[in-house]
C-alpha positions, -999 to +999 in steps of 0.1 A: +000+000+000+016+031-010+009+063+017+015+096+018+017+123+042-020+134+044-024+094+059-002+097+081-012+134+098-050+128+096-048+102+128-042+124+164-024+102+175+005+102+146+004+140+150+012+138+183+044+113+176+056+139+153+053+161+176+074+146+200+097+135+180+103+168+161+118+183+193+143+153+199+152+117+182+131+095+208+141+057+212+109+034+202+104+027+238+103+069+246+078+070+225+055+043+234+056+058+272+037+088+264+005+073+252-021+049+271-023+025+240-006-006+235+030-009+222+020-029+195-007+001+185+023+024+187+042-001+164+021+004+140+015+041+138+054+041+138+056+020+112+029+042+091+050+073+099+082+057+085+063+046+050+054+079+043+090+089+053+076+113+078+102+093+104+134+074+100+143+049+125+178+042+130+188+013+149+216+022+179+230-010+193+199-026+207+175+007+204+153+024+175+150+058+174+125+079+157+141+112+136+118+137+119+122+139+083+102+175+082+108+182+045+083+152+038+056+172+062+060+206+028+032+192+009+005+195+039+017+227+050+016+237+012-017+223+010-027+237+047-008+273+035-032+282+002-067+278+027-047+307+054-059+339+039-096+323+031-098+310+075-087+345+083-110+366+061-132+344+073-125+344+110-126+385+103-157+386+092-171+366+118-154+388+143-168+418+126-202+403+126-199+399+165-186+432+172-219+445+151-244+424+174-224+436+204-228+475+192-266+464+188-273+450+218-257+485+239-278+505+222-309+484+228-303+477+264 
């Protein structure tokens, strides 16, 4: 199955890997001890992250660490990037309709 990196950020819980692991290269084990899921359920979401070459793991003697690869994250943020200016002219506008109610609502009251 081939994946790409809009699988692999659309499950919370991969998002949150990567965002522990973009601070630091974590050991497979680090990982695995900030979530209340099985290792085995970790395992997996690892091993989706490292298809779409969102993560490396490198082996260090008996370890596996996780290192971000954050020029495979460019497309989504690309992707994310071109809806910006639409969210905040729309978040404006919605703020500007609010301010309008508010003005209404003083000089009713």
């Amino acid at each position: 199955m081939r994946r790409d990196v809009f699988q692999a950020i659309a499950d919370p819980i991969r998002r949150d890997i990567i965002e522990l692991v973009s601070n630091e290269p974590l050991s497979v084990n680090e990982v695995a001890e900030k979530f209340k899921i099985s290792r085995p359920a970790i395992s997996k979401h690892l091993k989706i992250l490292n298809e779409c070459g969102i993560i490396e793991i490198n082996k260090k003697g008996r370890e596996r660490f996780c290192i971000i690869q954050p020029k495979t994250l460019l497309p989504a943020f690309l992707w994310i990037e071109q809806y910006q200016k639409l969210w905040e002219d729309k978040l404006d506008s919605f703020e500007n309709y609010l301010m309008v109610l508010k003005t209404k609502n003083k000089d009713n009251g």
